[in-house]
Rosetta silent file (secondary structure, phi, psi, omega in degrees, C-alpha in Angstrom):
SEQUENCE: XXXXXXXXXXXXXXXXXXXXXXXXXXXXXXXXXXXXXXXXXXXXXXXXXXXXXXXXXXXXXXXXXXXXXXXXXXXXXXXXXXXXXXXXXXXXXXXXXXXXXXXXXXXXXXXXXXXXXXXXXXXXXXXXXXXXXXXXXXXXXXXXXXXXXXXXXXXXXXXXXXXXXXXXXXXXXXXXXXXXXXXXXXXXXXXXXXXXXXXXXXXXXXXXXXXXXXXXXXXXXXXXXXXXXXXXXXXXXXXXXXXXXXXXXXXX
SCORE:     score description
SCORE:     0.000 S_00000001
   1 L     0.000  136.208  178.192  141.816  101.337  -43.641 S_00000001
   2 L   -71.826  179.605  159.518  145.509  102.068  -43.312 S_00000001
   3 L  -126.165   56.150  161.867  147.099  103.661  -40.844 S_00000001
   4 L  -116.614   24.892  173.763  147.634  107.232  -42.464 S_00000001
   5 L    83.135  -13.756  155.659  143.854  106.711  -42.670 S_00000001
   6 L   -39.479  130.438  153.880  143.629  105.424  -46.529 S_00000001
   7 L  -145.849  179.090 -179.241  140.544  103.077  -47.123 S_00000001
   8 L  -135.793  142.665  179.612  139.139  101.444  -50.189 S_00000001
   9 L   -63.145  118.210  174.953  135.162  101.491  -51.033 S_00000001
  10 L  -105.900   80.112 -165.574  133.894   98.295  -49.689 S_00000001
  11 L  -144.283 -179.724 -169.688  130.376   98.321  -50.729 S_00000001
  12 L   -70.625  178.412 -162.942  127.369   95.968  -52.272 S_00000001
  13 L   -64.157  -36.578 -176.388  127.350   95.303  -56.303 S_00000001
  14 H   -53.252  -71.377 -178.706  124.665   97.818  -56.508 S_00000001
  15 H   -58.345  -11.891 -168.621  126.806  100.654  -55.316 S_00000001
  16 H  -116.118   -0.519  157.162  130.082   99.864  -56.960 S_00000001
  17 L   -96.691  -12.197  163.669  128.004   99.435  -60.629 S_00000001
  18 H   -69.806  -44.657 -169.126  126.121  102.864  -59.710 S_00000001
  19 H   -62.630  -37.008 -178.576  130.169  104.410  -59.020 S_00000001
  20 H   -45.141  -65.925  172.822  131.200  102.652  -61.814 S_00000001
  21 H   -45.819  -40.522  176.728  128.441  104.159  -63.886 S_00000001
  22 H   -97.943  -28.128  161.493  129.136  107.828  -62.752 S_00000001
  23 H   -73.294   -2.712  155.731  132.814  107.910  -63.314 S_00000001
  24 H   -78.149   -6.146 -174.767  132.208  107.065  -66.421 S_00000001
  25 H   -73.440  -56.516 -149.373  129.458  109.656  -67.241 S_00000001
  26 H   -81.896  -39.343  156.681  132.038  112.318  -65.774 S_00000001
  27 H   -56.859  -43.976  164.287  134.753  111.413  -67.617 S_00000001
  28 H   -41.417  -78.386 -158.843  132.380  111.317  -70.702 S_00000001
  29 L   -88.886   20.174  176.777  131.260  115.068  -70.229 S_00000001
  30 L   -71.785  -23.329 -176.150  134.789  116.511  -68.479 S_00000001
  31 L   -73.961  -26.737  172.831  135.774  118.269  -71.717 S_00000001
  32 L  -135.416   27.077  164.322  132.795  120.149  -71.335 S_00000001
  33 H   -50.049  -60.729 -174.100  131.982  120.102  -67.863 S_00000001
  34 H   -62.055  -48.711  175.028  132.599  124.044  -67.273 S_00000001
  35 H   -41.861  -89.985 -150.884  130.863  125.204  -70.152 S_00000001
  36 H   -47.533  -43.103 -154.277  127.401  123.125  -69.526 S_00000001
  37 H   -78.172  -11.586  175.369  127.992  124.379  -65.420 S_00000001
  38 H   -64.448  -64.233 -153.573  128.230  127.864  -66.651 S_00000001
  39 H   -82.529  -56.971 -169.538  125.172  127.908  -69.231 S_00000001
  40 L   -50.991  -44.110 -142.585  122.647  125.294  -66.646 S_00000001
  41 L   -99.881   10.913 -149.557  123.320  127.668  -63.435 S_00000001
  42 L    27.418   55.777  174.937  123.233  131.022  -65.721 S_00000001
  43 L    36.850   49.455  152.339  126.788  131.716  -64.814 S_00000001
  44 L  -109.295   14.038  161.484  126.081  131.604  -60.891 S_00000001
  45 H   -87.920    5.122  159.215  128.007  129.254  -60.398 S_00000001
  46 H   -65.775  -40.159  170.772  131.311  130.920  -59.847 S_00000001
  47 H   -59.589  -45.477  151.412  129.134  132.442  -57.233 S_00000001
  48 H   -53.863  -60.415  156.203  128.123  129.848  -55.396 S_00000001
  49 H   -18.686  -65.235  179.082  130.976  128.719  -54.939 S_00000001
  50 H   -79.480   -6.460  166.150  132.682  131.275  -53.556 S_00000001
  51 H   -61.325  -79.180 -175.692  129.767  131.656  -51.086 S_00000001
  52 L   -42.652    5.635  157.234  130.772  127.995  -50.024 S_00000001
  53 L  -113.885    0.413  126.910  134.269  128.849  -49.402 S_00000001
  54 L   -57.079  -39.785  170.108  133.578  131.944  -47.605 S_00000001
  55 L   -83.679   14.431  124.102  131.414  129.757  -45.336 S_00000001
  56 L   -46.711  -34.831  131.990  134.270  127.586  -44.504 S_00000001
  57 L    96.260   42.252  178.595  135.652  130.307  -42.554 S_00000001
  58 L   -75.959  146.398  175.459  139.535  129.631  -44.103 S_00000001
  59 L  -126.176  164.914  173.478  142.674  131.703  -42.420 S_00000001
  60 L   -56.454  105.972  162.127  146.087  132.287  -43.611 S_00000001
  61 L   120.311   -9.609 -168.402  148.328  129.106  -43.188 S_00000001
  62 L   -76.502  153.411  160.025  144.802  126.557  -43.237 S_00000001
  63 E  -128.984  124.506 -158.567  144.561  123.231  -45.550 S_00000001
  64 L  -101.391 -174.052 -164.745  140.991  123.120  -46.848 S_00000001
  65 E  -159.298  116.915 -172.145  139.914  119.783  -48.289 S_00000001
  66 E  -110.964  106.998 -177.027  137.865  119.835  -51.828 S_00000001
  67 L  -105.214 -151.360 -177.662  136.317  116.635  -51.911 S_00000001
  68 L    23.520   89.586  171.240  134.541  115.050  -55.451 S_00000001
  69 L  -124.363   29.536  160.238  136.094  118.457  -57.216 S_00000001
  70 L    78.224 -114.251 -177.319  135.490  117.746  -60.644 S_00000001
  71 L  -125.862   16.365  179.613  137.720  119.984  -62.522 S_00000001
  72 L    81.786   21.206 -164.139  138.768  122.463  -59.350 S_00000001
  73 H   -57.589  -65.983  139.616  136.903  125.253  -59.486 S_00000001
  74 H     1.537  -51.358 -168.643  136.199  124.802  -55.807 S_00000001
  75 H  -103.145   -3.804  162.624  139.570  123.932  -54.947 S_00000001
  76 H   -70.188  -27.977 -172.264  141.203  127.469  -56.853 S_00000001
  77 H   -55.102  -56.380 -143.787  138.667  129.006  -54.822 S_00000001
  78 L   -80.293    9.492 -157.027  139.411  127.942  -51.442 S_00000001
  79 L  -118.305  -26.112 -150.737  143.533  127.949  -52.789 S_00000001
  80 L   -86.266  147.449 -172.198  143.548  131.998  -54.184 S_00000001
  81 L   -11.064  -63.039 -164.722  145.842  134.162  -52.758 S_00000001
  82 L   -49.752  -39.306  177.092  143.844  136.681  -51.222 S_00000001
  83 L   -66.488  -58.341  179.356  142.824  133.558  -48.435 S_00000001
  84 L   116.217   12.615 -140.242  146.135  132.500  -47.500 S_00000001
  85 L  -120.226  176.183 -179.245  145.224  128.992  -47.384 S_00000001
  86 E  -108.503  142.637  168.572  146.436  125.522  -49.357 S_00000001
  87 E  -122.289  144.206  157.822  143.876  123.387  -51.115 S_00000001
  88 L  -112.462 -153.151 -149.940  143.671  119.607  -52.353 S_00000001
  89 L   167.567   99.477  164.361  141.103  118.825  -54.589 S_00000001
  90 E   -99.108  122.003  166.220  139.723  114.515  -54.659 S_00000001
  91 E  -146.099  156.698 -164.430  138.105  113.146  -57.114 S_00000001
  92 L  -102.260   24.107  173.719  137.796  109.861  -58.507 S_00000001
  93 L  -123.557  137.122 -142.212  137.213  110.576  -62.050 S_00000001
  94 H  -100.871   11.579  162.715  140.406  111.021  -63.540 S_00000001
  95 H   -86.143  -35.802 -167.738  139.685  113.048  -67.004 S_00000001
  96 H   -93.110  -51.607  160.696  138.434  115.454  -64.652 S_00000001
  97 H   -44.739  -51.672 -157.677  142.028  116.143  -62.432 S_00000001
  98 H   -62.895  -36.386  167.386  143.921  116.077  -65.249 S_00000001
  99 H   -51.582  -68.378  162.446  141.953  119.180  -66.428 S_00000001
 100 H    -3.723  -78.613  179.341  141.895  120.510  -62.723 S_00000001
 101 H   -57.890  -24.012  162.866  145.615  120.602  -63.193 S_00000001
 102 H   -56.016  -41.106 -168.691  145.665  122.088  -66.319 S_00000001
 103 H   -87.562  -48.808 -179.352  143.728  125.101  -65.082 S_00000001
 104 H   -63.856  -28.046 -150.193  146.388  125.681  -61.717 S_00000001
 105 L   -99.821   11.564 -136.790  149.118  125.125  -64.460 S_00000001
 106 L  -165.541  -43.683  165.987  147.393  128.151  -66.585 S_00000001
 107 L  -111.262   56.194 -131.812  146.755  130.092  -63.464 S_00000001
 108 L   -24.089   49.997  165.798  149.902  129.593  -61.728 S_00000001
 109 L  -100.012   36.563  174.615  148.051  128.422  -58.768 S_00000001
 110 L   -88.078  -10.341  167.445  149.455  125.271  -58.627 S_00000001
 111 L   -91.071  -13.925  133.864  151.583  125.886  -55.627 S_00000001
 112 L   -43.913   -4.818 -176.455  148.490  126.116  -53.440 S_00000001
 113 E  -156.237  120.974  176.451  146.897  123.006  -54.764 S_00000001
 114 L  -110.640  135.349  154.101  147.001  119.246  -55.235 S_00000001
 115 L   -46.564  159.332  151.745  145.358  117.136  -56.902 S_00000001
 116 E  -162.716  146.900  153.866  144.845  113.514  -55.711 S_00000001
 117 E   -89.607  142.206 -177.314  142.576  110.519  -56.910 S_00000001
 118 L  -174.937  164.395  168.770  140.080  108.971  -54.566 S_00000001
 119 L   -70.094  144.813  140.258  137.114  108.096  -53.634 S_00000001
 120 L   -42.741  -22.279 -174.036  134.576  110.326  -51.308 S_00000001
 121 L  -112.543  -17.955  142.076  133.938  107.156  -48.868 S_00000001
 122 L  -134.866   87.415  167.048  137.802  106.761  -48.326 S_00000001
 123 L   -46.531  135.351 -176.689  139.745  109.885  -48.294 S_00000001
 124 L   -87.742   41.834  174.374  143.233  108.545  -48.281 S_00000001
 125 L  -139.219  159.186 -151.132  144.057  110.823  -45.239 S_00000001
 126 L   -52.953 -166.099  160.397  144.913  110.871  -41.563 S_00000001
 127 L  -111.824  142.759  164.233  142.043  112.291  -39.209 S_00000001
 128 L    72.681   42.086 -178.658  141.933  115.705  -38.370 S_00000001
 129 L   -71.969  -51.165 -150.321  144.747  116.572  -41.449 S_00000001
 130 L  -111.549  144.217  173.281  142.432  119.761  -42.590 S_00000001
 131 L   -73.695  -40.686  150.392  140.835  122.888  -41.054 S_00000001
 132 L  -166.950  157.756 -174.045  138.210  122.470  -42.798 S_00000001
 133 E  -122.937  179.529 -152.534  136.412  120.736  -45.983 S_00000001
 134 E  -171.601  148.890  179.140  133.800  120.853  -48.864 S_00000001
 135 L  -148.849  100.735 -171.525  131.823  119.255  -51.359 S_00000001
 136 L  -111.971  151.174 -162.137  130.053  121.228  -54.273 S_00000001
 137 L     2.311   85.136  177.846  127.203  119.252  -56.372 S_00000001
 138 L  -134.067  -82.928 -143.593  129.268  115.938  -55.372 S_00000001
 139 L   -62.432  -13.139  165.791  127.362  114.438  -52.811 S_00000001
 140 L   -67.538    6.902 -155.964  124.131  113.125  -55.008 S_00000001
 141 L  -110.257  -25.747 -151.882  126.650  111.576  -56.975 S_00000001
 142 L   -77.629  140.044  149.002  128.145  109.694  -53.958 S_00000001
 143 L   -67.419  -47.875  177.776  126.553  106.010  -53.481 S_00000001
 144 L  -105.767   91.706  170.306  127.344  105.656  -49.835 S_00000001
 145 L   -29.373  -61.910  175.901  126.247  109.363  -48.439 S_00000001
 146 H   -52.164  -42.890 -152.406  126.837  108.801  -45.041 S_00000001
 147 H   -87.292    1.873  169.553  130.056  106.935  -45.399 S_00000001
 148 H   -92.144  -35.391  178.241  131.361  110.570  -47.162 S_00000001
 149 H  -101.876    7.025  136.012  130.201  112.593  -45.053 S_00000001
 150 H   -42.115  -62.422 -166.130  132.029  110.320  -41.855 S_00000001
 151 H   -59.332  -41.891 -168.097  134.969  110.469  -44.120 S_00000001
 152 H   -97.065  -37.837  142.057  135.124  114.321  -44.486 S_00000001
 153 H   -28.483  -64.330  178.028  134.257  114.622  -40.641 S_00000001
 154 H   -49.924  -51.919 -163.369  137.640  112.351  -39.745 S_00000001
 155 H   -53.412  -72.449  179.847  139.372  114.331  -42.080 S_00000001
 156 L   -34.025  129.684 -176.381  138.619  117.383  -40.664 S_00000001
 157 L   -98.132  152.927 -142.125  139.971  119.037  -37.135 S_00000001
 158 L   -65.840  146.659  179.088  137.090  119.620  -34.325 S_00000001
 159 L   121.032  -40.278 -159.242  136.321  123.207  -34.701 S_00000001
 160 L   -97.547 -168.791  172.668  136.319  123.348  -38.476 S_00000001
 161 L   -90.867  116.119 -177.396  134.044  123.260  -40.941 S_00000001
 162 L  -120.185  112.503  154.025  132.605  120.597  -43.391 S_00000001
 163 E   -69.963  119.142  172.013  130.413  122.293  -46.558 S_00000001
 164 E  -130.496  105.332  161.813  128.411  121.135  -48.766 S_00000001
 165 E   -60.464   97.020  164.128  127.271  122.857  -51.866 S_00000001
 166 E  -155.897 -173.170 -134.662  124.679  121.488  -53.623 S_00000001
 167 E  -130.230   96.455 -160.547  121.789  121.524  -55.745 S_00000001
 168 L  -138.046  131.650 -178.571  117.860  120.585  -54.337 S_00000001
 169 L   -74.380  119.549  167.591  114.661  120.720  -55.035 S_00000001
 170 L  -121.358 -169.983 -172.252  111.983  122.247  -52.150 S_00000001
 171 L  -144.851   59.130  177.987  108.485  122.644  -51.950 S_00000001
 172 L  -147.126  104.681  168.405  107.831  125.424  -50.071 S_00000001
 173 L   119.458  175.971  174.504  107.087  128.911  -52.039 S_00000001
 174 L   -97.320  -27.673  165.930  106.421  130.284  -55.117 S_00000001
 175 H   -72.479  -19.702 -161.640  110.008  130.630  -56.191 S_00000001
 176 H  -118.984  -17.787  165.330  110.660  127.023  -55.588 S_00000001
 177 H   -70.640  -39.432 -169.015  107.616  125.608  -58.060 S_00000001
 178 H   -72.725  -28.083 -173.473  109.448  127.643  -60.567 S_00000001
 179 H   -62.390  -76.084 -165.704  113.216  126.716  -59.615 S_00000001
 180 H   -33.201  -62.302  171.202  111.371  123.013  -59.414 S_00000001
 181 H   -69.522   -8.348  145.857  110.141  123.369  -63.241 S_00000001
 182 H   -70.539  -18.040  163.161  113.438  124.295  -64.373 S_00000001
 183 H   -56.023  -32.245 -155.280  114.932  121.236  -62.927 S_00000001
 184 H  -103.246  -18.935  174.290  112.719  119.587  -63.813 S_00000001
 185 L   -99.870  -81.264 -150.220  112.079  120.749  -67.878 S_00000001
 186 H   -57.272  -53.497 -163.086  114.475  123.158  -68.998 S_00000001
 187 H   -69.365  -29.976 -178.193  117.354  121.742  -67.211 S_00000001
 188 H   -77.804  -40.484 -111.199  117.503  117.923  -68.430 S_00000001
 189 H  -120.079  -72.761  173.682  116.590  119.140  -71.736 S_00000001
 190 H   -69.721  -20.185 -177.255  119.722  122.132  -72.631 S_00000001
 191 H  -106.775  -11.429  171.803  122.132  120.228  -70.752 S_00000001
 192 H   -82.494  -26.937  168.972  121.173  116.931  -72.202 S_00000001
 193 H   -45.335  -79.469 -152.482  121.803  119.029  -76.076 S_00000001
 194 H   -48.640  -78.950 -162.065  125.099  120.090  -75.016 S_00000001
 195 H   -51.922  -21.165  170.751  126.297  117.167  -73.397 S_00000001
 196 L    57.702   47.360  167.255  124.927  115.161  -76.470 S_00000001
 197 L   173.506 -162.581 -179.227  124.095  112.242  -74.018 S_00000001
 198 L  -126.476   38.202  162.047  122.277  112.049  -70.760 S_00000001
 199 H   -16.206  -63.829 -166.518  124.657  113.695  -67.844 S_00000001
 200 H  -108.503   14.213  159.540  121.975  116.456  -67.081 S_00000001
 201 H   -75.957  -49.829  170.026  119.264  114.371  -67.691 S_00000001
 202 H   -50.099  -48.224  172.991  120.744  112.400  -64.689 S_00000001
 203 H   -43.282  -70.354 -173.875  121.409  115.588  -62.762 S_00000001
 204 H   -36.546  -40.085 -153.784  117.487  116.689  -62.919 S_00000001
 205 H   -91.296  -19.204  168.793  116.314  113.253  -61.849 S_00000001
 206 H   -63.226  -45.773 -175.151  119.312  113.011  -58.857 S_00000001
 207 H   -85.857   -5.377  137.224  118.434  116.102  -57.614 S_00000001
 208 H     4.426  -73.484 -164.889  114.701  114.788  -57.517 S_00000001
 209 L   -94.185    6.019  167.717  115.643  112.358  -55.413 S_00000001
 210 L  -106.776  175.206 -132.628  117.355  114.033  -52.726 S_00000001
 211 L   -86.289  166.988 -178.079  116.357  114.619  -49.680 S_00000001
 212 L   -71.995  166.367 -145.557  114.953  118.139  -49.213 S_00000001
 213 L   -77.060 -107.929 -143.982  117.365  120.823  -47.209 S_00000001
 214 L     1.321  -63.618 -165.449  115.365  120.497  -43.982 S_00000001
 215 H   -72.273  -21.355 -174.496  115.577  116.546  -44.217 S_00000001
 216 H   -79.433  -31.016  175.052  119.216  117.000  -45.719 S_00000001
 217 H   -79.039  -14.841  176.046  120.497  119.289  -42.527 S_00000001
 218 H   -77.814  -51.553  161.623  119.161  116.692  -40.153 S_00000001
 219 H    -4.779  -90.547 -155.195  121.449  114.087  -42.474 S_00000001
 220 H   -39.484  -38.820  166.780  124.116  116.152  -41.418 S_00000001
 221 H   -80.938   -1.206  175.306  123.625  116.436  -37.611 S_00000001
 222 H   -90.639   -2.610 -174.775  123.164  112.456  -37.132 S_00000001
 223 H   -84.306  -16.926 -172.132  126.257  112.213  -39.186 S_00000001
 224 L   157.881  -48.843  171.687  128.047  114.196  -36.716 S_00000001
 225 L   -68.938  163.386 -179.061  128.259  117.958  -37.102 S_00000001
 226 E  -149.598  166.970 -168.833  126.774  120.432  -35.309 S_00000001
 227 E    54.739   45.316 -168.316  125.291  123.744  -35.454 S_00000001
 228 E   -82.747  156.549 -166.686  124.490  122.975  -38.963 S_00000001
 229 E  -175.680  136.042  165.829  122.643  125.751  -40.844 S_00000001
 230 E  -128.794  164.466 -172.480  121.474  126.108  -44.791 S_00000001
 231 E  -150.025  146.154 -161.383  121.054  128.807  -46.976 S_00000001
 232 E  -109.211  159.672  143.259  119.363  128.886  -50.718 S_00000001
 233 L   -62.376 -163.978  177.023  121.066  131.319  -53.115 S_00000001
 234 L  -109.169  113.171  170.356  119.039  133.910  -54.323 S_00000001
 235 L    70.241   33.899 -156.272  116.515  132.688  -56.677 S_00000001
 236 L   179.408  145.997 -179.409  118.194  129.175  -57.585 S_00000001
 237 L   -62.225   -2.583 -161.900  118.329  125.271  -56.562 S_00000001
 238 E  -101.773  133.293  145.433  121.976  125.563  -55.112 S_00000001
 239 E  -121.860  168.499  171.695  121.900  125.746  -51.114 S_00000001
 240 E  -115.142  133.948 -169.992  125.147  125.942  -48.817 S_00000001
 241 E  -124.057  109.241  171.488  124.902  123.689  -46.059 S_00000001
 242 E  -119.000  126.258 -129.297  127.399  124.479  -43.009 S_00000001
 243 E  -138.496  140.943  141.014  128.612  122.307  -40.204 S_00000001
 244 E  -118.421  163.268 -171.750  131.284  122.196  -37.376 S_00000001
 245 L   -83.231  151.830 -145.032  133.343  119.522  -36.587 S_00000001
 246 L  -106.608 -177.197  169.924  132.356  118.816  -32.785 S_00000001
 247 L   -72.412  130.889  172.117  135.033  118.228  -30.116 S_00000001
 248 L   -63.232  124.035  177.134  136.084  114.500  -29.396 S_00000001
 249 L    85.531    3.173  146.584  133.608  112.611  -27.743 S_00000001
 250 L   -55.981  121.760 -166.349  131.418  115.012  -27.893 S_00000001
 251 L   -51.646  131.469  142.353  127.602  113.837  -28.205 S_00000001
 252 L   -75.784    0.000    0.000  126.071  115.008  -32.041 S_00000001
């Protein structure tokens, strides 16, 4: 790690041929990333979103931090006017920025927002550059969890907020066997058509394997944050999981 904070992913073979392996999916399916996220979520996912950037708690004059952000859907959010705020928007798969930019260059929101490539496990930036940050259906994707959500902590200055939107399977309810068998049929099935490969066949079986929100909000307080709290959408696999960043040297 430099010292503006810059690292490079140091990790076993396993984790850098799984990273390998997903920027290349994500480049594969970038042309028709929005579409399939549209059609999978029934076009809540504009929605979610902006629930996760409302719980970020952004003010006039803030710089929010979008990290894994696809194609920037996230990072217009937390960037549009009406907030007052700046956004950048990391991601390492680089078919997916160039779109990103395409879309601020289309909605002239490009003076609110930068792009940048990088990894999630070393944000090339100082500690405590941003008010607060986010990650929507990124972090299943990430091989070293932890070391992303450290990374997005650092970034962040004590006080603010680190989000994470994403997409989980629970076992609790009657709503949540059915949520489960669309993850688990419908969804691998229409998004593996579309994608004409097996993107959202990977999605179903990632979000499988993660851990459920209970065990995923404890994740979050040993990683650091505190006064962590989740919330399901209504009727749907996406929760928003919100954090603050604690005071230095404070105890998580």
């Amino acid at each position: 790690m430099n010292g503006n904070g810059a690292g490079t992913v140091c990790g076993d073979s396993r984790a850098e041929s799984k990273r390998r392996a997903i920027r290349t999916m994500f480049n594969r399916v970038s042309a028709r990333y929005d579409l399939l996220n549209r059609v999978l979520s029934l076009g809540m996912d504009g929605f979610w979103r902006k629930a996760a950037v409302d719980s970020m708690a952004l003010r006039r004059g803030d710089r929010a931090l979008d990290v894994a952000c696809g194609t920037g859907d996230l990072t217009i959010e937390m960037a549009r006017p009406s907030r007052g705020a700046s956004a950048v928007g990391i991601d390492f798969a680089s078919a997916m920025l160039e779109i990103g930019r395409a879309k601020c260059d289309a909605l002239a929101a490009g003076g609110g927002t930068r792009f940048v490539s990088a990894a999630a496990e070393a944000l090339p930036f100082p500690a405590n550059r941003f008010s607060a940050a986010a990650i929507a259906f990124g972090i299943r994707n990430v091989p070293d969890r932890s070391r992303a959500l450290t990374e997005m902590i650092r970034a962040v200055r004590p006080g603010g907020k680190v989000v994470v939107l994403e997409l989980t399977t629970s076992s609790h309810g009657a709503a949540s066997r059915a949520i489960n068998l669309y993850v688990r049929s419908v969804l691998p099935l229409v998004g593996g058509t579309l994608s004409k490969g097996d993107a959202y066949r990977y999605l179903s079986l990632s979000m499988n394997s993660f851990p459920e929100p209970e065990a995923f909000v404890r994740e979050l307080e040993e990683a650091g944050l505190e006064s962590v709290t989740a919330k399901r959408m209504f009727l749907s696999p996406a929760w928003v999981f919100s954090g603050t960043v604690p005071a230095p040297g404070k105890a998580p």
